[in-house]
N, C-alpha and C positions, 0 to 999 in steps of 0.2 A: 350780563346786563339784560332786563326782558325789556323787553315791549312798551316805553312809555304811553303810545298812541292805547294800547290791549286792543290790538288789531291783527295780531300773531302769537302763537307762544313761540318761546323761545327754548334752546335747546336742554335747559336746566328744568324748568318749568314742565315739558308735555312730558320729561322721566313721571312726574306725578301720574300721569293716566295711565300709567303701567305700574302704580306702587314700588316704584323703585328709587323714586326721589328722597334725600337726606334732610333737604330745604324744606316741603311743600306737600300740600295734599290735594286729591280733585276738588273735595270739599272746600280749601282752603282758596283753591285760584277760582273755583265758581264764585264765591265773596266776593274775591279781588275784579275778575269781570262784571260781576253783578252789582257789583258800586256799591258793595256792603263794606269793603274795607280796602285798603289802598296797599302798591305795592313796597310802599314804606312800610308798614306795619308786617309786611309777609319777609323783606328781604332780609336775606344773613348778616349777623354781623359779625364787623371786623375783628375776628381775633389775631392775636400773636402768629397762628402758624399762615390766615390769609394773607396778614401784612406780609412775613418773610416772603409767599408766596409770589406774591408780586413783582416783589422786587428783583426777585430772581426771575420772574418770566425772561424778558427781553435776552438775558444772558443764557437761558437755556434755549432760548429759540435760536441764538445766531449761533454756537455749538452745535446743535444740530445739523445747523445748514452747513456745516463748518464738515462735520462728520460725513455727512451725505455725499457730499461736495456738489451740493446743489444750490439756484442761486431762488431766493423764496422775498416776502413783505411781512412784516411784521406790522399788525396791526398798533398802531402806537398809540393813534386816538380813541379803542376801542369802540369803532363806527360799529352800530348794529347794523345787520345784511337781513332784508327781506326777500322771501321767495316772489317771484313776478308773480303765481295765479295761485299759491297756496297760502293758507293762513297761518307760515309757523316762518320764524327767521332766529337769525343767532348772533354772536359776537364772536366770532373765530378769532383766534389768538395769532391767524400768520395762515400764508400762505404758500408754498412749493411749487417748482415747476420740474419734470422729470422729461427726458427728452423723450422715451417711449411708453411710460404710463400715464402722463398729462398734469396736471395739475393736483394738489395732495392737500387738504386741510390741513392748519398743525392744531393740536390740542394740547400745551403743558400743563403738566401736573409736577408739583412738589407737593414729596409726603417723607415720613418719618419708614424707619425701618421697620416698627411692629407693624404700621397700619398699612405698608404694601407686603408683609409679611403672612397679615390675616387676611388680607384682602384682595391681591394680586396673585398673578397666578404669571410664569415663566412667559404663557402665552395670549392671554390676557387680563385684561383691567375689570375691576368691579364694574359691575351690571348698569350701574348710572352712568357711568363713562364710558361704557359698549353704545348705553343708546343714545348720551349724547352726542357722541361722533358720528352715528349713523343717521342721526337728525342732521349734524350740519353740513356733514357730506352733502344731502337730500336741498339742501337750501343754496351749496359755492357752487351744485352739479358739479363736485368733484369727483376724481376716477376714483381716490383713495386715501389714504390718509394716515398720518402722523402722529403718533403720542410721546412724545419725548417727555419719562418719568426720572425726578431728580430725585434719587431717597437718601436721605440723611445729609442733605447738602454735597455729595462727596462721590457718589455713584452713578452715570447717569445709562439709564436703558432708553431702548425707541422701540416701540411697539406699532405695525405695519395693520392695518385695516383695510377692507374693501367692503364694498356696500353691499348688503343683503335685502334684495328689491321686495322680498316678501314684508319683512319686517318695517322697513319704508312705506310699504304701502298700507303695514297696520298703524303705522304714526300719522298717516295723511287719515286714515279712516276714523278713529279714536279724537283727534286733533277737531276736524266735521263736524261729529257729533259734540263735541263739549260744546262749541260756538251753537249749534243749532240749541243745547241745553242751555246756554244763558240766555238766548233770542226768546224762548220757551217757558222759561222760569221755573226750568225741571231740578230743584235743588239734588243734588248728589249725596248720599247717607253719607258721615262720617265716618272716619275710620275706626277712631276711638283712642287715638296716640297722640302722646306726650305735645307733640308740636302742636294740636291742635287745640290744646286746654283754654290759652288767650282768648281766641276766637270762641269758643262754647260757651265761657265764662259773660260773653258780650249779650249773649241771648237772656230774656226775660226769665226772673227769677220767681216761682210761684210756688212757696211755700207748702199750701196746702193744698195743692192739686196732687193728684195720685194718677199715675199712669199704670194701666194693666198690663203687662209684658207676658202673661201667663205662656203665652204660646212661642215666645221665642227662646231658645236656644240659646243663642247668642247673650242673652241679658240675666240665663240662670247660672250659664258658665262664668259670667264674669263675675256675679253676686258669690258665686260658692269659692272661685278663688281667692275673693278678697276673704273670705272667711274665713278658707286655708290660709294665707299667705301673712294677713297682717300681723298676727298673734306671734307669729314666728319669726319675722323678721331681724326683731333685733339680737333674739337666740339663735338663730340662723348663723349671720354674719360674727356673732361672736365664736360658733362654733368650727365656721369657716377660717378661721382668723390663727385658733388654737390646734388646729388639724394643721396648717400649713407651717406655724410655728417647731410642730413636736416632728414633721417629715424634714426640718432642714436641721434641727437638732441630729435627729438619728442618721442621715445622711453622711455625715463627720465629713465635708463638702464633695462628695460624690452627686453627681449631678441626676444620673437613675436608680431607683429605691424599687427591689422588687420584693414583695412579701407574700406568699403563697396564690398564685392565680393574680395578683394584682400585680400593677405596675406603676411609677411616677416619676414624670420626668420635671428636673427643677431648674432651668433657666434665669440664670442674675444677668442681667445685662446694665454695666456701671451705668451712672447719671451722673450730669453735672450739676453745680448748684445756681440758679438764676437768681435774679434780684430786677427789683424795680428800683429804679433811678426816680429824686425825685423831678418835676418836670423843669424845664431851664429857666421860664419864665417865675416860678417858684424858688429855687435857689438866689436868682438875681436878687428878687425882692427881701429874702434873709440876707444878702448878705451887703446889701445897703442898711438894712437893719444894725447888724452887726457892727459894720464902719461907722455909722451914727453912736451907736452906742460906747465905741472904745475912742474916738475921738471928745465927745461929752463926758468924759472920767471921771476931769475935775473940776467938771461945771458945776456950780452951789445951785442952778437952777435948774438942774438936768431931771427929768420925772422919773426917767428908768435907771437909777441910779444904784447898780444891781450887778456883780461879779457873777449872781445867779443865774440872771436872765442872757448873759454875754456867752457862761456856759451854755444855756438851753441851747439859744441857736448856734451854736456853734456844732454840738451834738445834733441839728437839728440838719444841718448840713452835712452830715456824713448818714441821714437817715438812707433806709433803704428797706423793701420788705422783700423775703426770700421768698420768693414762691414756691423753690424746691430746693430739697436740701441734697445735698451730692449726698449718691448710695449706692443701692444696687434697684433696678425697678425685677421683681422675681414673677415668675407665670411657672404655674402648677399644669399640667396635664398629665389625667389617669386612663388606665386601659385596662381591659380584662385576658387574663392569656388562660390555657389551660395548664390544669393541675391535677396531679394525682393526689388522692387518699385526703381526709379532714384531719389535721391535728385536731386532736382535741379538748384546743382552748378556742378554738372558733365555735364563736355564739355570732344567734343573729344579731346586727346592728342594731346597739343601742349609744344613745348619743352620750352618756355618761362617758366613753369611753375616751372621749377625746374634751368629758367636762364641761360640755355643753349646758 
């Protein structure tokens, strides 16, 4: 939760001024301070894995405390916490008390097995989650701190933090300066990523103006990639598609495929099938529909007087859209080894080969 007052960042938010924010950019929270756009327009929304997220905090927080055998507070109201003379605060998820290390931040996290898979490491957390713990440490003046990771609903790890005063005192210095950059109306370059397109898009549209970029780098690399990139896209991915097709054919379901100097490893990991429900207040209303309709049968003045429309909603109430269909989700990764001698039906790569 940031900053209603924008009197602090908050510990999601200053990951921005180190580029390592998922949410946000410096570009974007200078707007947001600079009253060019509001923290409605910037904040996340609620998907499927934040709601589950949620609702499992409180239960992975008191496990925790369970596991530790420590006695802690779970933030319940999600009170945001201001630092007394710095300008940055946070929304901690709980608190611990240790009888000889002091007091311990908690941070949960619920994630899925691929994404603490790519992303997590035995000893720690993705780089946003390193600094946001090391911000809100910075803000409870905690000794250390808690990150109790729930993966797959079903596994739970606690990952152990202590405060790094150097890297603390690059968030208080960085943090400074941004506030001194809105006081200033020092706008910040953009980055030029995806999250930022909304907010670009809001900026004045001028046709027939021409901007000279000659001298920079930055604006010949990204013209000559699009010029790489776009033409091939959609041969690209069908070429990607038919490569990964004919390696689990040839596989005959052996999971490593080595071929001369190469190598590929082929991971399925089953899926279930989900489905959306339609909503409760929606069902109710078909199927007062429905009771109207087969009660009225044999009324001579009935309007929907219809064995048709009785099916519809009837079918209408058993609707449901899959999101995902039960399978396997499969991940390709290749490697290079060494090899002796060239057969010689190795030619250089050409994309026919895979039908491209």
């Amino acid at each position: 939760m940031p900053d209603p007052t924008l009197k602090t960042l908050s510990a999601t938010q200053s990951a921005a001024l180190f580029d390592v924010s998922p949410y946000t950019t410096r570009w974007l929270l200078w707007r947001v301070f600079s009253g060019l756009d509001t923290l409605e327009d910037l904040d996340e929304e609620e998907n499927e894995r934040m709601l589950w997220g949620n609702l499992h905090e409180p239960t992975v927080f008191y496990e925790t405390l369970r596991r530790l055998n420590l006695e802690g507070r779970y933030n319940e109201d999600q009170d945001y916490v201001r630092h007394p003379s710095l300008p940055i605060g946070c929304t901690p998820d709980g608190e611990v008390w240790h009888p000889s290390k002091g007091k311990a931040v908690v941070q949960v996290k619920c994630t899925d097995w691929l994404i603490w898979k790519n992303d997590w490491t035995d000893e720690l957390p993705p780089p946003q989650i390193v600094h946001q713990v090391q911000h809100e440490m910075l803000v409870m003046d905690a000794a250390w701190a808690v990150i109790p990771c729930l993966i797959n609903g079903n596994e739970l790890r606690l990952y152990e933090m202590y405060p790094d005063a150097e890297f603390q005192a690059e968030i208080v210095a960085r943090t400074e300066q941004f506030f001194k950059d809105v006081k200033e109306g020092n706008e910040p370059d953009p980055l030029g990523v995806e999250m930022e397109v909304p907010a670009l898009l809001k900026r004045e549209y001028k046709p027939k103006e021409v901007v000279d970029l000659t001298g920079s780098e930055e604006a010949y690399n990204a013209i000559q990639a699009l010029r790489h990139w776009e033409p091939l896209a959609s041969s690209a991915k069908k070429g990607v598609d038919q490569a990964k097709a004919k390696l689990l054919a040839l596989s005959g379901g052996a999971g490593i495929i080595k071929a001369h100097g190469y190598g590929c490893e082929i991971k399925l990991n089953p899926t279930k099938e989900s489905a959306i429900e339609l909503p409760p207040e929606l069902r109710s209303k078909l199927e007062e529909v429905e009771t109207y309709l087969t009660r009225r049968g044999d009324s001579h003045d009935m309007v929907l007087d219809s064995s048709d429309v009785i099916e519809a909603v009837t079918e209408t109430l058993e609707w449901r859209a899959v999101t995902r269909k039960a399978g396997f989700m499969k991940k390709y990764s290749t490697w290079e080894e060494e090899a002796e001698g060239t057969p010689s039906w190795i030619e250089p790569f050409d994309t026919d080969i895979v039908g491209a």
